[in-house]
Structures are given as structure tokens and as C-alpha cells.
C-alpha positions in Angstrom: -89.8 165.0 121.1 -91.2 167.2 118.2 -89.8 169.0 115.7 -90.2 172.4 117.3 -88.6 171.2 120.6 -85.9 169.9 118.5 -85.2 172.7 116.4 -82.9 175.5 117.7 -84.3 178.2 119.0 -84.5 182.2 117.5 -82.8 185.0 119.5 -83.2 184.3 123.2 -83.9 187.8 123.7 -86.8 187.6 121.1 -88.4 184.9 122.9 -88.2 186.6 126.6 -89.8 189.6 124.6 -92.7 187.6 123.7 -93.6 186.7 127.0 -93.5 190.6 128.0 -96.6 190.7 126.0 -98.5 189.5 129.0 -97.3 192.4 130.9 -98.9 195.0 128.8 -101.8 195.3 131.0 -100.1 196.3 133.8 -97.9 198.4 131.5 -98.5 201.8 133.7 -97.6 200.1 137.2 -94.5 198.9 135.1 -93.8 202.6 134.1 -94.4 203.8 137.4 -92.2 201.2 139.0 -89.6 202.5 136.5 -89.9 205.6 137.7 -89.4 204.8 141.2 -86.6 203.0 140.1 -84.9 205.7 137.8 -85.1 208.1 141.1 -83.7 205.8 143.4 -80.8 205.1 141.1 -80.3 209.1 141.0 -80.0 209.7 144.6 -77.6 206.7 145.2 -75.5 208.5 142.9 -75.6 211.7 144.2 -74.5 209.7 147.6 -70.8 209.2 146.3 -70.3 212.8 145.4 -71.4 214.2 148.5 -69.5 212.3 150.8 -66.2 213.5 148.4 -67.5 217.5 149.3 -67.6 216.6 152.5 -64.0 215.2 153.0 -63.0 218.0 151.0 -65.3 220.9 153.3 -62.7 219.3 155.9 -59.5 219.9 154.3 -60.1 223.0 153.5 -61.1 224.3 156.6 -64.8 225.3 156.3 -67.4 226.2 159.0 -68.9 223.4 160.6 -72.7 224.7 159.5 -71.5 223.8 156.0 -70.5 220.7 156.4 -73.6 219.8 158.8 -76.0 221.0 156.1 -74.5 218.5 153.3 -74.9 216.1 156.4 -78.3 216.5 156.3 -79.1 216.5 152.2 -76.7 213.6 152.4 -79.3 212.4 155.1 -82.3 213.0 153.1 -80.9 211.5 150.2 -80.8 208.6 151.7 -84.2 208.4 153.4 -85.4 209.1 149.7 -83.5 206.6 148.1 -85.2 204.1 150.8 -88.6 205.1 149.8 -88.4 205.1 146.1 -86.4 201.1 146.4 -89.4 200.3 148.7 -92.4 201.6 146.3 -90.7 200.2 143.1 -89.9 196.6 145.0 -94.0 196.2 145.9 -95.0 197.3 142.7 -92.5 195.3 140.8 -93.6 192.6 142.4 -97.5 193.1 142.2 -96.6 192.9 138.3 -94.8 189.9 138.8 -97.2 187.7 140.5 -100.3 189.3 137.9 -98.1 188.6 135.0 -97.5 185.4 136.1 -101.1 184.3 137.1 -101.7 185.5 133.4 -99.0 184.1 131.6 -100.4 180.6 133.3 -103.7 180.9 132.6 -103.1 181.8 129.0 -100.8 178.3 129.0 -103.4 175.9 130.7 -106.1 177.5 128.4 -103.9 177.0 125.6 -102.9 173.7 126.7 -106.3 172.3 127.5 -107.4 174.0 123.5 -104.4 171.3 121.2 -105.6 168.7 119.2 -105.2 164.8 120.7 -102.8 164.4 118.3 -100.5 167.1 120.7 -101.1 164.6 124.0 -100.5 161.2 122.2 -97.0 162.4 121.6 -96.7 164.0 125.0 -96.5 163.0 128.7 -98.8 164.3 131.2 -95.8 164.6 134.1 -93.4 166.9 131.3 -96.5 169.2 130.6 -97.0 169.8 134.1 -93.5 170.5 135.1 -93.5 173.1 132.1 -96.7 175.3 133.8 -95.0 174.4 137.2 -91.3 174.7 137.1 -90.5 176.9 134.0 -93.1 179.4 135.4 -91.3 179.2 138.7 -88.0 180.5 137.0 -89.7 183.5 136.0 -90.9 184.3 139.7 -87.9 186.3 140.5 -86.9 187.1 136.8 -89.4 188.6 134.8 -89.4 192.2 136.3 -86.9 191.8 138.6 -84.5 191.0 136.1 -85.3 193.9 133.9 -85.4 196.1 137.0 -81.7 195.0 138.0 -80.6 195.4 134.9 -81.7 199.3 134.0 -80.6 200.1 138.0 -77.2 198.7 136.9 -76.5 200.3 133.6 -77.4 203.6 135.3 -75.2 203.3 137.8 -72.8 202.7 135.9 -73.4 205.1 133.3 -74.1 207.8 135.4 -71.4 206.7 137.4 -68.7 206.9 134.5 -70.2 210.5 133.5 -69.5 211.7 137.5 -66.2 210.1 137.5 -64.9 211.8 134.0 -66.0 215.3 135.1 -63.9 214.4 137.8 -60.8 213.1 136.3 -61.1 211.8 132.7 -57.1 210.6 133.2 -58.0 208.3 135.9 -61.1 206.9 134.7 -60.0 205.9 131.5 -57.1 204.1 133.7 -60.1 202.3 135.7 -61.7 201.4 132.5 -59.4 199.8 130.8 -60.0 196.2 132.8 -63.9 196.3 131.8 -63.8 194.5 128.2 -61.9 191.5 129.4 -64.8 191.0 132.5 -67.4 191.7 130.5 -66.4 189.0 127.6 -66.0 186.3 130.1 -69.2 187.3 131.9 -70.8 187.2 127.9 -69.5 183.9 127.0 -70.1 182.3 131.0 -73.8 183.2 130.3 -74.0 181.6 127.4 -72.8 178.4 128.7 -75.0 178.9 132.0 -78.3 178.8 129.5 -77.4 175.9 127.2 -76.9 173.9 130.3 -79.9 175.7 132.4 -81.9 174.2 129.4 -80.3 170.5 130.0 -81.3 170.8 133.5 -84.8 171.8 133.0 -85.8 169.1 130.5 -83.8 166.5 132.8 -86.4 167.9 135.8 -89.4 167.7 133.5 -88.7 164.3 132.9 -87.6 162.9 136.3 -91.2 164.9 137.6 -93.5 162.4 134.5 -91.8 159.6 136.5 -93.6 160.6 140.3 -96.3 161.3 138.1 -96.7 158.1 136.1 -95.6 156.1 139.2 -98.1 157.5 141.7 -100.6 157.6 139.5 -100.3 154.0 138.8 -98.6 153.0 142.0 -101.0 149.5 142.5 -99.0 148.5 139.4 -95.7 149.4 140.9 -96.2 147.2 143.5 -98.7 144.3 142.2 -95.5 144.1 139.8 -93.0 144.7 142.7 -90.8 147.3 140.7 -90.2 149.9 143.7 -86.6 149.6 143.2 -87.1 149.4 139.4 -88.7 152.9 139.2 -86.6 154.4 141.7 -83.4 153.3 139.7 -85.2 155.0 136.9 -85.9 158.2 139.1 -82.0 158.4 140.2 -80.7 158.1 137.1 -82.8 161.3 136.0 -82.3 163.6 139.0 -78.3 162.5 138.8 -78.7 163.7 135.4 -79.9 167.0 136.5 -77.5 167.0 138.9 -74.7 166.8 136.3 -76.2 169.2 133.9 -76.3 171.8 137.1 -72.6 170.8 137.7 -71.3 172.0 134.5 -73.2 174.9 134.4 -71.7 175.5 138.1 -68.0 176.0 136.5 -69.3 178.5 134.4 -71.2 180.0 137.7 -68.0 180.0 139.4 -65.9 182.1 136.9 -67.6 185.1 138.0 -65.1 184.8 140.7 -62.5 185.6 138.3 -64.9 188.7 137.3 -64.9 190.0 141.2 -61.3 189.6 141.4 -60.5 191.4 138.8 -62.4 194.2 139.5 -60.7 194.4 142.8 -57.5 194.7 141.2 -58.7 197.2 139.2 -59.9 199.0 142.3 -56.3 198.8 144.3 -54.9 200.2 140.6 -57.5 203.0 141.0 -56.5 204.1 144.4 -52.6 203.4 143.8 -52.8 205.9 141.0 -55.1 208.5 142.5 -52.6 208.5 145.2 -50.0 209.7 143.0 -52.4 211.9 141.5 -52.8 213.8 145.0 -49.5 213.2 145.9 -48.1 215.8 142.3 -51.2 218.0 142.8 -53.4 216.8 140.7 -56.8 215.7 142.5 -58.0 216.3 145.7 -58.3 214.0 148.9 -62.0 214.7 148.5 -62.8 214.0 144.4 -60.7 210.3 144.9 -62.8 209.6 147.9 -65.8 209.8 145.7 -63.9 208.6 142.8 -63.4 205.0 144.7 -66.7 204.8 146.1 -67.8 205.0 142.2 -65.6 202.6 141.3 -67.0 200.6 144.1 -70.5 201.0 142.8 -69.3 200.5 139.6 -67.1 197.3 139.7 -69.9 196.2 141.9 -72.7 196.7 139.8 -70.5 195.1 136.4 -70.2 192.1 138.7 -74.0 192.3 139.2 -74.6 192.3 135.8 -72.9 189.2 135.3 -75.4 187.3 138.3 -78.2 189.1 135.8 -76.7 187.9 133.1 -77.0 184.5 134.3 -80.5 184.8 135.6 -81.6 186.4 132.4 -80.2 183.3 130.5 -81.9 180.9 132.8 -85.1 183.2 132.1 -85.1 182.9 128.1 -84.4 179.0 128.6 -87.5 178.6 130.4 -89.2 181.1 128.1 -88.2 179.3 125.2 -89.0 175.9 127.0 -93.0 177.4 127.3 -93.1 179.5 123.7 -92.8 176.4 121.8 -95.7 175.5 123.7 -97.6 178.4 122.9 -97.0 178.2 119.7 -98.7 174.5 119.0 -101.9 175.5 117.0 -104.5 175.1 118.7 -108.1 173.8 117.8 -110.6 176.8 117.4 -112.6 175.6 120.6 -115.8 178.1 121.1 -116.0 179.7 124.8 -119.5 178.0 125.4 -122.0 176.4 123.4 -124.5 178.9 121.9 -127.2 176.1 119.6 -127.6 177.4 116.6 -129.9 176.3 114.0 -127.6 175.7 111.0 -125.5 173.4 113.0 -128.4 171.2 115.0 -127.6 167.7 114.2 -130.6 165.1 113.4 -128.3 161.9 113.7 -127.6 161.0 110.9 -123.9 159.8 110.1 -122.0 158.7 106.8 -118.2 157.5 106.6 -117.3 157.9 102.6 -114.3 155.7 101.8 -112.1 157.3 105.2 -108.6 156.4 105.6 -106.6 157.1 108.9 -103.0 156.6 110.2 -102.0 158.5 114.0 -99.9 160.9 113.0 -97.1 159.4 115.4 -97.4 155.9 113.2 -97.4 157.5 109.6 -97.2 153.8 107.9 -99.4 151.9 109.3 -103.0 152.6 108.3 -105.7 152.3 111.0 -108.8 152.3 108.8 -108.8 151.9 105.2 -111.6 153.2 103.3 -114.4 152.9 105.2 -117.7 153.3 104.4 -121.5 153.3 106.4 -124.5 154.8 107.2 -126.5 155.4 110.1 -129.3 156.5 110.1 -131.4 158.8 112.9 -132.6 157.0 115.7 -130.4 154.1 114.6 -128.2 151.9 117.3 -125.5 150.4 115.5 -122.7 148.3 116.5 -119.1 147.9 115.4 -117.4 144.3 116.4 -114.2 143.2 115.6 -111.1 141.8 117.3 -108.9 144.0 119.2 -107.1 146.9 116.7 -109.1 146.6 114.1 -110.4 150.0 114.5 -113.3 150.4 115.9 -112.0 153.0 119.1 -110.4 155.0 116.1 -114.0 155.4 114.4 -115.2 157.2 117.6 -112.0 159.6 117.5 -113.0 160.7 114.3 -116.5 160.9 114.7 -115.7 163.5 117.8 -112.6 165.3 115.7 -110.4 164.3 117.9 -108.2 163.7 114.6 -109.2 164.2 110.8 -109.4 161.7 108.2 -106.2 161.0 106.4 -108.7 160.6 103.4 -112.2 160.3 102.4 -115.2 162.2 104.5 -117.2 161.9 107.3 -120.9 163.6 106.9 -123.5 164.8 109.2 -126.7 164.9 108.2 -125.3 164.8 104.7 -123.0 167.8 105.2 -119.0 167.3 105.7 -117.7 167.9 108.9 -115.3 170.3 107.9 -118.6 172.6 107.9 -119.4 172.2 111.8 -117.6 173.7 114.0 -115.8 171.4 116.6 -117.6 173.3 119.6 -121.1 172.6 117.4 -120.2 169.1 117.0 -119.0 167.9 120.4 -121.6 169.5 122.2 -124.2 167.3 120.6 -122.9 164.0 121.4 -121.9 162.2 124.5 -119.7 159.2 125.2 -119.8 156.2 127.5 -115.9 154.1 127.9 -114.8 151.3 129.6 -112.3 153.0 131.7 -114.7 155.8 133.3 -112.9 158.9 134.1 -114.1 160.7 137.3 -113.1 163.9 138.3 -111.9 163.9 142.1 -114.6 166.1 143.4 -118.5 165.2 144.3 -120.6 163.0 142.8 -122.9 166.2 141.7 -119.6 167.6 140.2 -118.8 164.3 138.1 -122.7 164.2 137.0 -123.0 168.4 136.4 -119.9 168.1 134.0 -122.5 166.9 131.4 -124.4 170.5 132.1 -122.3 172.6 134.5 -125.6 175.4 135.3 -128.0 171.9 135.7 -130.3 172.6 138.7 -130.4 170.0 141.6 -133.5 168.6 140.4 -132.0 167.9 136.5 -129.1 166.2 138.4 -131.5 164.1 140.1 -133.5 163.0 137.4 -130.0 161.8 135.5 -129.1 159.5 138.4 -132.4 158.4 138.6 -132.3 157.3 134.8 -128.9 155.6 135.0 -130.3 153.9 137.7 -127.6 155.8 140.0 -129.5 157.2 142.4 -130.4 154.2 144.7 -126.7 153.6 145.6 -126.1 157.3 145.8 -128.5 158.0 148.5 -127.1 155.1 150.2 -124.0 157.4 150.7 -124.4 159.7 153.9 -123.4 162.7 151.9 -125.6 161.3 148.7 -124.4 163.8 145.8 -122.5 166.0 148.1 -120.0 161.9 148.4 -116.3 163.2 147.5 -115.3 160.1 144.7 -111.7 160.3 145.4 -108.8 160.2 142.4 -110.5 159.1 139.2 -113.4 157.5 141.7 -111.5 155.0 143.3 -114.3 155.3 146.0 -116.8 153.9 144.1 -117.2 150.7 142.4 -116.5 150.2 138.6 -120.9 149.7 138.1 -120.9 152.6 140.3 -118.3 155.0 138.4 -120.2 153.5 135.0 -123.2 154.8 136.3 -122.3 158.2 137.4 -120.7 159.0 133.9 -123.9 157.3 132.3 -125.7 160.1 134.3 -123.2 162.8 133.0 -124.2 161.8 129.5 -128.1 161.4 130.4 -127.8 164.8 131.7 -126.3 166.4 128.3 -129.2 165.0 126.4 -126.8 164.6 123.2 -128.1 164.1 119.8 -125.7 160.9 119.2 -124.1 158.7 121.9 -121.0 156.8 121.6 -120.4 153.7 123.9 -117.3 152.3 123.6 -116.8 148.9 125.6 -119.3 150.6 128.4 -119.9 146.9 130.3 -117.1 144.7 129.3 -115.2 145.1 132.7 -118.6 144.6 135.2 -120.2 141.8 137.2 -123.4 140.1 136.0 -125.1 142.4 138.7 -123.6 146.0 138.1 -123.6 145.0 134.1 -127.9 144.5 134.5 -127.8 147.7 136.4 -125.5 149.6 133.5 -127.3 148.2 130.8 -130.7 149.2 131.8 -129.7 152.2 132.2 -128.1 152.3 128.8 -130.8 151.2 126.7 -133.0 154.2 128.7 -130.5 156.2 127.0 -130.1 154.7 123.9 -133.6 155.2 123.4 -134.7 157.4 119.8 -131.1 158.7 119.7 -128.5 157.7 117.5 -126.2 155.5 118.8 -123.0 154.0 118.2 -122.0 150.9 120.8 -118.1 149.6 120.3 -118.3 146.3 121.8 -116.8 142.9 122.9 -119.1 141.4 124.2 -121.3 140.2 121.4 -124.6 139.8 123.7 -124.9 142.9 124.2 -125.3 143.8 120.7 -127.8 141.1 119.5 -130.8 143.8 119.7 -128.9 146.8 117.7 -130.4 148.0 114.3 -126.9 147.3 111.9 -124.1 145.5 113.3 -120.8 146.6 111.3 -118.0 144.4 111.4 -114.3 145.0 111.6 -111.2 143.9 110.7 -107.7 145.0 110.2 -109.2 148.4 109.7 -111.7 147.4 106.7 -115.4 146.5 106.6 -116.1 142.5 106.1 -119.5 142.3 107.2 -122.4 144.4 108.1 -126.0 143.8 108.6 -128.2 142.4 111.7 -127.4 139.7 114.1 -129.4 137.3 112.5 -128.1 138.1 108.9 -124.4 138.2 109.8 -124.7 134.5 111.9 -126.3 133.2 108.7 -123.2 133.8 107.3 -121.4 130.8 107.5 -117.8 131.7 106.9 -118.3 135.1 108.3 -115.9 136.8 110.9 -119.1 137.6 113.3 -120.1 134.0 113.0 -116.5 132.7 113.9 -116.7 135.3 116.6 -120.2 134.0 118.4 -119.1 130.9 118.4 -115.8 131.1 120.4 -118.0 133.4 122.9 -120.3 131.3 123.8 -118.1 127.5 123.6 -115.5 129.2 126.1 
């Protein structure tokens, strides 16, 4: 966990505030749900007071006509009341669901815009339950909520106001039980959001389990850990569980809050009694007087079931907030060339350090310095962590040096923007990633507005486009999850076509045929060296045949530079790392 997910959070109301932003632009629906709102709060009111005239028209003897007419305003009251509920509900919730839609968006763009060093210290499954279920707490919250809330104080404020003009003696008598409720509904909320929060990080987690698990379920059961994982996944949803518990005492005080304003209704009623009884109030006025006490006590109540859902709202706003406010790299909408920024090929690393910034002390590469030149195909060897992956995440900005420079074309990187820079390079890894959609989607992800004939023309180059006009639906062929219909020459193929139909200025293959038959690695590597060909190009490799052709082999080891020069130069070496490294290739 971060540091801003571990520090305590500002006002809660502050934060919910922030994500009302994303309502502005429907600011004048809003307002004219409000509206709808304020008038059907009005007429309820009015509803009370003229059900007390007509008990009172009664007593006092008056003509039936009277009495029929406040029938029918009482009648029309109503009916309005109806309509105004019904126009402000659909518009309320029209807001909702567009403020929502935006207020995702704006986190998956956001998301998909933070540095690597964000998602090396994150898990795929807990991002996903933040879009997923701390948006889902807002479905019902963010203008419902609000909307509750202003219906509620009105009543009751308007409600009060009726009641004093009425009889300021016995309303102070039915107020006097209000503090008390409203403390313990206060400090019950409170509770209800620290442990609202427990939950919702306990379900975040519990959620990157099924992810992780499914995702890798051939592991799960090569390794036969069902019953390992699911132990793992009770433990977390019996932690939610006890989270929700808790904050289910606190849920079940309001109870207490009911009762009490029951009581306080039986006081009203005992007392407005004796109140008729010496003269003081009529039958009519403490008929109204306990339906607005009925509204009222009801509505204080209500505030309390707000006051819970508004917690559990600023939990999951705070939850997605401190998401929002990750910086973000400064990504460019699309990729506009522009001359100042065209790269030739040329790359320098001047004396660059590195160390993640999750693993602080240990230094990844230690001042490391070469050239290539345009056109060039160099290679990087080395045994396994001694760098040569973390070279390629610099070179593409995924991080930035810890020290020294990286150049291009003899200008620092810091100059280029990242758009500028990623645009004109490609890269080829080991472990292929393929979207789940077509082929022609997997390839066109290189050039999303390619025409059928450029997509063509790339599978033909990778020499792809045999085996995908084997397949009934040929580029139209669904891959499956990360292209677990296709073969791993196949899947190599397609993404050698995705880079192919970029046409970058300086290719990166890192470990592209280590994991293929002799067959599929022919296919991949022919393919490759089509590509390669007059481009720069930077090949991360194992398997030391492969590089015997490139123009500069560089060496590495325990994130420093021992060797560098050509095949033949480095296995004339003796003592040297690459000749050591030959030899045990080719003897086992």
C-alpha cells in the first residue's frame, strides 16, 4: 500500500465534493430536479395542515361545501405532489447514471495514463474492484443522497415553522428529545464509515484473488492448490464479513433513534391532550400537529439511514480520489509527427543508474554507457537480472534514470515527449500479449485506421499470413484470452505483424524466440530479420545463436557493462563472460 492510501484522509465531505465536479455538466437537470423536488416537499406539507382544517370545519359545524372543497385542494395537492416526486426521480436518475458513466471514464482514462511505476506496486484484481464496486456505491448515493437529504431538512424545517405558528409551547416540548437522537445518529455514522472503508478494501482484495486465480487457473491446478486458494478466498470474504458485522451494531442503533422518537410522539399527544382538554388547542391544530411530528420524527430517522449512506458514499469516494490523484504521465490524445521530434535511431546511455522505485537499495544498472548507432542491430546478453529487460523500460520511459542520461539522436529524453517517443518504436517479448478479440484487431493495434490491405501486407511479412488463411474466418479468427487459441509461433507472429504494421523507427525484441520450437522459431526469425532490416534495433536475448549476426553485442552483468563488441571479438576473449557463456550453450 502507498503512502496516500495510508495516510488519513481530509474532510469526508471535501472529498464527496470533489466528485460533484463531474456533475457540473448536467448542472441545470440537477437544478431542475431540485426544483421538482423543493415543490413536492411544499405540497406534502401543506398536506398536514389541511387535514387539521378539515377536522376542525367538523367541530365547528360548517357547511358540507366547505369542507368538500378543502377535500378537493387536499386532493390536488396530492396528485401534484405525485407528479413533481415522479419528474425529479427520472431526472435524478438520468444524472446519476451520466455522472457515473463520466466519473468512470475519467478513472479508466486516468488509470490507463500512470506511470509503470503505479502498476508494479499495484494489483490488477484491487484496481478493478475500485472502477467496479466503489462506483457501485455511488449508484444510489450520489444524487439520491443529496436529494433525500434537502427533502428531509425541509420537512423538517418547514415542518417546525408550521408547528410553532401553531403552538410554540408544545413544540418546544416535542423538541426537546432531538439532540440526544441526532448525537447518536452523528457518532453511529461515523463508525458505519470507518468500518464501510474495512469492508471495501477487504472486497477489493478477496476480488484480485478470482482475478489472479482465474487468470492463471492452469497453475492452480497443474500445482493442485484448489483448496489452497479457496482457504485464501474465505479468509478474505470472512474478513468482510466481520468488518460488515461491526459496522451492523452501529446500523442497528438507529433502532434506539425510532424508539425514541416514538416516545416523543406518545409525549406529544399525551400533552396536546391536556392542552385541549384546559382550552388551549383545538381537536383540529393537534391533528395536524401529530401528523408533523410524524413527518418529522420520521424524516430525523431518515436522516440517520442518509447519514449512513452518505458515510458509505465518501468512503468509496475517498477509496477512488486517491486514485485520481496519482500524477499521471502527460500522454498525448493521438500521435501528430512532428518534425522536431522524428527520431533517426540513434541511441546513447551516458553513465545511467536505476533502482525500481519499490526496491530503493538495490541498483539495477549502474552507470551504463553505449552507443548505437542508426540502422544498427545490437544485442544485450547476460545471465538472468543483470539488466538487460530494465534497459528497454528506460529506453520506452516506462521509468526514468535514477542518474545519468539517455539521448536520442544526441538530444536527452527529457526533450521528447513520451507520446513522440513511444510512437516511434515497437517491441517484440517473449510472453506475447493478445488482446481477446480478432486477429485483425490484435494486428491493427499497431495502426488502429490501417486499411485491410496494410493489414495484409504485415501478416504477410511476419510470415503470418499462411497459417491465418488456414483459419475459416482468416483475420476475422476470435484469438481467445491473451490468444490461447493460437500457438506461441502463431501469437509471436501476429504481434511481429503488429509491430511490422507500425513501421517504428527503433525495435526492441526482448527474448522474442527463446520459448519456440525449431519450426515456429525459423518461421519467427525470418520474419524478424525482415523487420530488423535498416532500422535500429535492439535484441535482449538468451539464446546466443541468435545474436551471432548483430552489429555490437553488449554484455551484461550484475547491472554493469563487461564486454562489448562483435561475436567474433567477444569469443576471442578468453576469460570473457560471453565466451564462458557460448561454451555452456553449446556443450549442454
Amino acid at each position: 500500500m502507498s503512502d496516500k492510501e495510508k495516510k488519513k484522509p481530509g474532510s469526508g465531505l471535501r472529498e464527496l465534493f470533489k466528485l460533484y465536479s463531474f456533475l457540473r455538466p448536467y448542472r441545470w437537470r440537477f437544478a431542475l430536479g431540485l426544483s421538482f423536488l423543493l415543490v413536492s416537499t411544499a405540497a406534502s406539507l401543506m398536506f398536514p395542515k389541511l387535514l387539521g382544517d378539515m377536522v376542525d370545519m367538523g367541530n365547528s359545524g360548517m357547511i358540507l361545501g366547505e369542507i368538500n372543497r378543502t377535500g378537493l385542494m387536499l386532493l390536488a395537492i396530492l396528485l401534484t405532489q405525485a407528479l413533481f416526486s415522479y419528474m425529479r426521480t427520472r431526472i435524478f436518475v438520468s444524472v446519476t447514471e451520466r455522472t457515473l458513466a463520466s466519473i468512470r471514464q475519467s478513472l479508466y482514462n486516468h488509470l490507463i495514463r500512470l506511470p509503470m511505476s503505479f502498476f508494479s506496486e499495484r494489483r490488477v484484481g484491487e484496481l478493478n474492484s475500485r472502477i467496479s464496486s466503489d462506483i457501485a456505491l455511488l449508484q444510489d448515493s450520489l444524487t439520491g443522497t443529496l436529494a433525500d437529504l434537502l427533502s428531509q431538512l425541509l420537512i423538517i424545517t418547514g415542518g417546525v415553522t408550521l408547528m410553532m405558528v401553531s403552538s410554540f409551547k408544545l413544540t418546544m416540548f416535542m423538541l426537546a428529545i432531538i439532540p440526544a437522537m441526532s448525537l447518536m445518529a452523528f457518532f453511529s455514522g461515523r463508525a458505519i464509515r470507518r468500518y464501510s472503508r474495512k469492508a471495501q478494501s477487504y472486497v477489493a482484495e478477496s476480488n484480485t484473488i478470482v482475478e489472479e486465480t482465474l487468470q492463471g487457473i492452469q497453475n492452480v491446478k497443474a500445482f493442485t492448490n484448489e483448496a489452497f486458494e479457496s482457504r485464501r478466498y474465505r479468509e478474505k470474504t470472512e474478513q468482510v464479513a466481520r468488518a460488515g458485522i461491526k459496522g451492523g451494531k452501529y446500523q442497528a442503533s438507529v433502532s434506539f433513534i425510532v424508539l425514541g422518537f416514538f416516545v416523543a410522539m406518545g409525549a406529544v399527544i399525551w400533552r396536546g391532550a391536556a392542552m385541549i382538554a384546559s382550552g388551549q388547542m383545538e381537536a383540529g391544530q393537534l391533528f395536524s400537529f401529530v401528523i408533523y411530528s410524524g413527518f418529522i420524527g420520521g424524516n430525523i430517522a431518515g436522516m440517520a439511514g442518509v447519514y449512513t449512506r452518505l458515510q458509505k458514499t465518501i468512503g468509496a469516494a475517498e477509496n477512488l480520489l486517491l486514485l485520481l490523484d496519482e500524477p499521471a504521465e502527460s500522454v498525448s490524445e493521438a500521435y501528430v509527427p512532428v518534425n522536431e521530434h522524428t527520431l533517426h535511431g540513434q541511441i546513447t546511455f551516458d553513465k545511467v543508474d536505476f533502482r525500481y522505485p519499490s526496491r530503493g537499495e538495490v541498483a539495477v544498472l549502474k552507470e551504463v554507457s553505449f552507443r548505437v548507432d542508426p540502422g544498427q542491430q545490437v544485442a544485450l546478453v547476460g545471465p538472468s537480472g543483470a539488466g538487460k529487460s530494465t534497459v528497454t523500460s528506460l529506453l520506452l520511459k516506462f521509468y526514468e534514470p535514477s542518474g545519468g542520461r539517455i539521448l536520442f539522436d544526441g538530444r536527452d529524453s527529457l526533450d521528447f515527449p513520451v507520446t513522440e517517443l513511444r510512437a516511434q518504436m515497437a517491441i517484440v517479448m517473449q510472453d506475447v500479449f493478445l488482446f481477446g478479440g480478432t486477429i485483425r484487431e490484435n494486428i491493427a493495434y499497431g495502426k488502429p485506421d490501417a486499411g485491410e490491405d496494410e493489414i495484409i501486407d504485415a501478416a504477410v511479412q511476419a510470415n503470418a499470413w499462411d497459417f491465418i488463411q488456414s483459419f475459416p474466418e482468416k483475420l476475422d479468427t476470435v484469438v481467445g484470452e491473451r490468444g490461447v487459441q493460437l500457438s506461441g509461433g502463431q501469437r509471436q507472429r501476429i504481434a511481429i505483424a503488429r509491430a511490422v504494421l507500425k513501421n517504428p523507427k527503433i525495435l526492441i525484441l526482448d527474448e522474442a524466440t527463446s520459448s519456440l520450437d525449431s519450426e515456429s522459431e525459423r518461421l519467427v526469425q525470418e520474419a524478424l530479420e525482415k523487420l530488423m532490416h535498416n532500422r535500429t534495433s535492439l535484441v535482449i536475448a538468451h539464446r546466443l545463436s541468435t545474436v551471432r549476426n548483430s552489429d555490437k553485442i553488449i554484455v551484461l552483468n550484475e547491472g554493469t557493462i563487461v564486454e562489448e563488441g562483435t561475436h567474433s571479438e567477444l569469443l576471442a576473449n578468453g576469460n570473457g563472460l560471453y565466451r564462458s557463456l557460448t561454451q555452456l550453450q553449446f556443450t549442454t
